[in-house]
N, C-alpha and C positions, 0 to 999 in steps of 0.2 A: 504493500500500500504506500509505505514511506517512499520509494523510489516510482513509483505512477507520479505520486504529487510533484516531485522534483521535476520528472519529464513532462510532466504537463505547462510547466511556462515556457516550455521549446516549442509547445505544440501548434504554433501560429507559426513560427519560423520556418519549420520542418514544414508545412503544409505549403508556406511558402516555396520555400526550394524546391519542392517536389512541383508545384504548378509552374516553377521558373524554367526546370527541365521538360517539362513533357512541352511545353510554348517555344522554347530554344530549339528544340529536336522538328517542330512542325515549321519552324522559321527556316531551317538551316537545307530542310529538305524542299522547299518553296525556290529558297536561293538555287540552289541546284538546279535543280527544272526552269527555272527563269536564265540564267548566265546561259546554259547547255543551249535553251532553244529558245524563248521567246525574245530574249532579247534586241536578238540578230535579224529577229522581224516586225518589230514598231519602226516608227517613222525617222528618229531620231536614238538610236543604241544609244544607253547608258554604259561610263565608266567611271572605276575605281567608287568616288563618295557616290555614286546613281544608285550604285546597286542597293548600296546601304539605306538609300529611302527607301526604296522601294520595298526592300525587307521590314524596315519598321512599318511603313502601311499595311504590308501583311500581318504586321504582329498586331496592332490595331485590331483589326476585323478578328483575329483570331480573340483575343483578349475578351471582345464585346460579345461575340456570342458564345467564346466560354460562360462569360458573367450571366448572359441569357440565359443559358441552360442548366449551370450551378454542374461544369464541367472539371470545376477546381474544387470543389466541397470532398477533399478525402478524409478521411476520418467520419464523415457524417453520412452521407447517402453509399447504399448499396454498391459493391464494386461493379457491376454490373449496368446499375444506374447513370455512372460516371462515367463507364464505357462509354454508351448509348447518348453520354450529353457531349462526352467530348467527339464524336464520331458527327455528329448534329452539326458541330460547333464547325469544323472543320470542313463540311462541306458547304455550311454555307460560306465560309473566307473563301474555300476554293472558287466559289460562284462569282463572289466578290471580286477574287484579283484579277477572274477569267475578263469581264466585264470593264475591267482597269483596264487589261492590256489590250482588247479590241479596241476600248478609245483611242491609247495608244500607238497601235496600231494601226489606227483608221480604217479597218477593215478586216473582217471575220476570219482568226485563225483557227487551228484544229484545236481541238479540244482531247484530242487521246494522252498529250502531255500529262493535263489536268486529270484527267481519268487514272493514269498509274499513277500519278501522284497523289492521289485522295486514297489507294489502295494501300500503298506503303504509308503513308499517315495512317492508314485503321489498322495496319499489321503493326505501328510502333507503337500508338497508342492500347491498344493490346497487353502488348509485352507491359510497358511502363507501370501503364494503371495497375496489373495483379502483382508488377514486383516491388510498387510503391504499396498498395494495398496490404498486400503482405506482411512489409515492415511496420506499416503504422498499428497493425494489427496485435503484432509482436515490444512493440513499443506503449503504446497504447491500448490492453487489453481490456474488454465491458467490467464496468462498473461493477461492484457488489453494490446493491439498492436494496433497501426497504419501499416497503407503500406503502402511505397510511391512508386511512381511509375511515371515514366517520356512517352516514346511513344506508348509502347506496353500494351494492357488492360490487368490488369493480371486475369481474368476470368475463364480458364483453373487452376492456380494455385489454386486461392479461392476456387476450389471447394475441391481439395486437403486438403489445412489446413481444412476445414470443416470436413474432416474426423477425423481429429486430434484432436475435441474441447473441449475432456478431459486435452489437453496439451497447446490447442494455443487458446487464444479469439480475433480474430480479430474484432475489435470496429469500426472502420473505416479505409479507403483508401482513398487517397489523392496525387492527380497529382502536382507535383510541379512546373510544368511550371509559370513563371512570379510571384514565391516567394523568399522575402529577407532571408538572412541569419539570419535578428533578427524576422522574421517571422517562419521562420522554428525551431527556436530556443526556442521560445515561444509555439508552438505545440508539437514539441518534448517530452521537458519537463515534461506535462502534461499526460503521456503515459506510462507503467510497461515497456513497449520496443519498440522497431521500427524494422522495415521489409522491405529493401529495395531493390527492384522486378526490374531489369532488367535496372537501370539507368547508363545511359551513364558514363565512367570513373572519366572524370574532376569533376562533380556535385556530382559523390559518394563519390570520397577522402574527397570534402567537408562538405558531411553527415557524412562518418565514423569521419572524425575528430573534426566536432562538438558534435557527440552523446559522442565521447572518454572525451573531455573538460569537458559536464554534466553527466560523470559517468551514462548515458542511455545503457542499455543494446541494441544492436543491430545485426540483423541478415541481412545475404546479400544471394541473389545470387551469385555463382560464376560466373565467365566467362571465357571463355580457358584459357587468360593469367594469370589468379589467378590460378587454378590449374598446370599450370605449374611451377608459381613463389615457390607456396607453396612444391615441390618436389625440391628444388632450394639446392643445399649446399651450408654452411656458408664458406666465408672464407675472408682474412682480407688481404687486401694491406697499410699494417702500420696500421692507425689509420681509415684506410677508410673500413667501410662493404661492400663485394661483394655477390652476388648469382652467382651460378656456375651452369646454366644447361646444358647437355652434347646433350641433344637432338638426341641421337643413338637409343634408346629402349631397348632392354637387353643386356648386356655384354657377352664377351664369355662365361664367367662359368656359367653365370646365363643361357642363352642358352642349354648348355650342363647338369647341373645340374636339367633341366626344362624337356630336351631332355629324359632320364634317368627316370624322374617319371614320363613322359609320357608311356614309353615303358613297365615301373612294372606296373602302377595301369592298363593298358589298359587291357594286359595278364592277369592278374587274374580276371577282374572283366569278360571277355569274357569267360575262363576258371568256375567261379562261374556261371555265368549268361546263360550258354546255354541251361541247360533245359528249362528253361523259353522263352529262346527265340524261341527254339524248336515247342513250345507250342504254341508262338501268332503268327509264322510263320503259322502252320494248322489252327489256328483258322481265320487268315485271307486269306488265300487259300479254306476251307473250304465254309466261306459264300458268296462270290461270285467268285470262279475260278478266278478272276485277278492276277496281280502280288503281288509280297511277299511285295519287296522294293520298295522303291520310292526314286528316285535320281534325283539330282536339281545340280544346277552350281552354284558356290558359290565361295566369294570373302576372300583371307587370305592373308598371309600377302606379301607384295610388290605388291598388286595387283593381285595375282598368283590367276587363274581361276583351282578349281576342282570341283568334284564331291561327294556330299554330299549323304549320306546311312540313311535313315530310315524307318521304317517299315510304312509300307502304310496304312493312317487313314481315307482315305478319299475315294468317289467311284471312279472308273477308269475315266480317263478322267475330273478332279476334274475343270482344267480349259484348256476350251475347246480351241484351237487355241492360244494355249500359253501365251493367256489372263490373265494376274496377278491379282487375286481377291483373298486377304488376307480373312484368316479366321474370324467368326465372331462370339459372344456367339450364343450356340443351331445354330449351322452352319447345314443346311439339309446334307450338303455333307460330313459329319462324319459319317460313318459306325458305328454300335453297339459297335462292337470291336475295331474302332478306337479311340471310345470315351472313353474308358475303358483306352487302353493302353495310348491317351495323357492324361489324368488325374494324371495316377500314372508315365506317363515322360517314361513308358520304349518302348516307338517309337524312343528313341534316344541311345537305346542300340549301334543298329550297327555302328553308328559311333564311337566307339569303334577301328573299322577296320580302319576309314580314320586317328583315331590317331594314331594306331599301324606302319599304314604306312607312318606318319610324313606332312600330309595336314592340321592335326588341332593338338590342344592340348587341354590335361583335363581342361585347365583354361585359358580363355584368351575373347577377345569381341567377340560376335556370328558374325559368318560368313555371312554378309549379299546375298542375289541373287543379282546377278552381276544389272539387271536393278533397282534395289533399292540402289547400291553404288551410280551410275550413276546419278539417279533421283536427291538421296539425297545430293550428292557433287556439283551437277547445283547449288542447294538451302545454301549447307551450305559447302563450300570451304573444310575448316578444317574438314569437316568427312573423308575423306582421312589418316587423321591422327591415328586412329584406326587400320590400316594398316602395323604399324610398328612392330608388334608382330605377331603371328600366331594367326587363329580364334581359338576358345574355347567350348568345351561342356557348360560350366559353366562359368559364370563371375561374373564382379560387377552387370551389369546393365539386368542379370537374377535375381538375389539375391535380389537389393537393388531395381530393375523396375519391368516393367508387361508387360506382351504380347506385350500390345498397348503403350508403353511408347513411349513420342515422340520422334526423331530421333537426336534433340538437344542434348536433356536429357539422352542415350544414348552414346554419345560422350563424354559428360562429363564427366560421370560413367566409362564407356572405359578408357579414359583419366584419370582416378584418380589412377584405376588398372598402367596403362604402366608407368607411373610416379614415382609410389610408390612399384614397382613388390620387393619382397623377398619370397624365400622358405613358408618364415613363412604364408606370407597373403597366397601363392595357397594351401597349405593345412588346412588354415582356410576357404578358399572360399567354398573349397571339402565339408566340415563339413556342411556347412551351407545351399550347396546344399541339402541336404538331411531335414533341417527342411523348406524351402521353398515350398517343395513336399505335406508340410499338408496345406499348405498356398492357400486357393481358386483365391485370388488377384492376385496372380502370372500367370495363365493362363489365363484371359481375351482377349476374343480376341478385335479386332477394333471395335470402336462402326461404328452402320450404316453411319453415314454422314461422319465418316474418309473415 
């Protein structure tokens, strides 16, 4: 334990170095392929300091959608994960500098350079990430953890960190009901960290600021008022600290500047995207004459009841008497082709058109069916609250949840989005839609007894 603690004020450094290597190695084999061949074909060859820009431009593009894709997070997300973001990350710089050097160029080169050279970037990337993975693993091995935990069993949860037991070892859990402070104090202590699942307010401030007193590392649950507080601005009345939450949901410009990238990415991506849709439009008219689309009623923002567009995956009549029966894995009532298109996500083309026409937006909390707001707001008041924005192709609690995630856990993800909304996060969300897509977790449906 003594020697984790010591490595652990390296552990930023080491993450560093390791993200310095594996961006050095993609720079240096870019250099290669640009000197070798491209060079000799833009308009004006670069020498000696040329090359060296051009290499930092690359490093550039590689850096940003590493950041995008959270392709430098070792120690934290899955090796496997990190593959998948740095593999992302990297084709699209390679898109990038392809792009550069046509300008360059004034005129369309090959591309097969680019091609082995995105091959050897996923073959070194590869290598790097399980032999960095490896050591950090080795240097950094899972926590011994306690959870504590007050009414609710956290059972659901645990099955979760078990996923995780490369990163998290939960040792034991422990109800604290009818325990002293020099009790809890004494347990504590004795633990790499603490976990604290779902305990009422008063008893947490007293956990967080005992574990803060014995320098115990610990991990909370949030709860609404914590992810509100946490989007909170500072501001100072004399010598007194305030939080300032405005509690409106987007501001004008952010609206309007929201409004704006709704209306470009929807047009081009409907523009790019119609052959295709073309295509699973016959293929789902084809195998059984039904209809193309499938549209539902659905919930955005202020409550505003529309009409949601997606290509029909399911057989006609999926629920008979308007009987609500959520999907569920290997669902009989998925069509060949339905299962096809919700795999690779493009059943959610057409609504493309309900953002064009201002019902949803590219980014924002899934539009729930109006009797699942209903349901879920009897159960938990503040899901209402996800309302204050327009619904979304894409969000947090697509990205960061799964199919089946529960409707709490949702709210809060929702919630960390409408809180925290900037330009910057919806075209990171965009980005990351797209490595979600290789992600099998992500489409799960309910399991049976949900």
């Amino acid at each position: 334990m003594d020697r984790n603690k010591n490595l652990e004020q390296y552990k930023r450094i080491i993450r560093a170095v390791a993200a310095l290597i594996v961006i050095i190695c993609t720079v240096l084999i870019f250099l290669a392929i640009w000197r070798g061949y491209y060079n000799i074909r833009v308009v004006f060859p670069f020498y000696y300091k040329g090359h060296w820009m051009i290499a930092a431009v690359y490093m550039i593009f590689v850096i940003l959608f590493m950041y995008i894709y959270g392709g430098l997070k070792f120690g934290y997300l899955k090796c496997s994960s990190i593959i998948l973001s740095q593999v992302l990350a990297v084709i699209c710089a390679n898109v990038m500098a392809y792009l550069e050097i046509v300008l360059l160029a004034a005129k369309f080169v090959s591309i097969v350079p680019i091609f082995y050279m995105t091959l050897i970037d996923i073959m070194v990337i590869v290598i790097l990430t399980n032999a960095i993975s490896f050591i950090f693993k080795k240097l950094f091995p899972p926590r011994e953890m306690l959870l504590l935990y007050e009414d609710y069993e956290p059972d659901s949860f645990l099955r979760k960190m078990n996923v995780r037991d490369d990163r998290y070892r939960l040792k034991d859990t422990l109800c604290i009901h009818g325990l002293s402070e020099e009790e809890l104090k004494k347990i504590i202590t004795s633990y790499d960290a603490i976990l604290i699942y779902d305990v009422h307010s008063e008893k947490r401030n007293r956990l967080l600021k005992l574990c803060y007193a014995e320098s115990v590392r610990v991990y909370t649950t949030p709860k609404i008022s914590d992810i509100l507080i946490k989007s909170a601005d500072d501001i100072h009345l004399f010598d007194s600290p305030l939080f300032l939450m405005r509690n409106t949901g987007l501001s004008f410009e952010q609206k309007v500047v929201k409004r704006v990238m709704d209306i470009v990415v929807s047009s081009i991506v409907l523009i790019v995207t119609s052959p295709i849709m073309l295509i699973v439009a016959l293929a789902i008219k084809l195998y059984d004459g039904g209809p193309v689309m499938f549209r539902q009623d659905r919930c955005t923002i202020g409550g505003k009841v529309f009409r949601i567009h997606k290509f029909r995956s399911m057989i006609v009549d999926a629920e008979k008497g308007g009987q609500v029966i959520p999907a569920t894995d290997n669902d009989p009532r998925i069509t060949p082709v339905g299962k096809i298109i919700r795999q690779t996500r493009i059943d959610e083309l057409p609504q493309m058109i309900d953002i064009l026409q201002g019902n949803m937006s590219i980014v924002g909390p899934r539009p729930e069916r109006v009797e699942h707001v209903q349901a879920y707001t009897e159960d938990i008041p503040e899901f209402k609250y996800r309302l204050k924005v327009k619904g979304g192709l894409t969000g947090y609690a697509q990205i960061y949840g799964k199919y089946n995630t529960t409707a709490y856990d949702k709210l809060k993800l929702d919630l960390m989005y409408i809180q925290n909304y900037s330009l910057r996060l919806d075209i990171r969300l965009i980005f990351m839609t797209v490595k979600i897509m290789f992600m099998k977790e992500s489409t799960e449906g309910f399991e049976k007894e949900k």
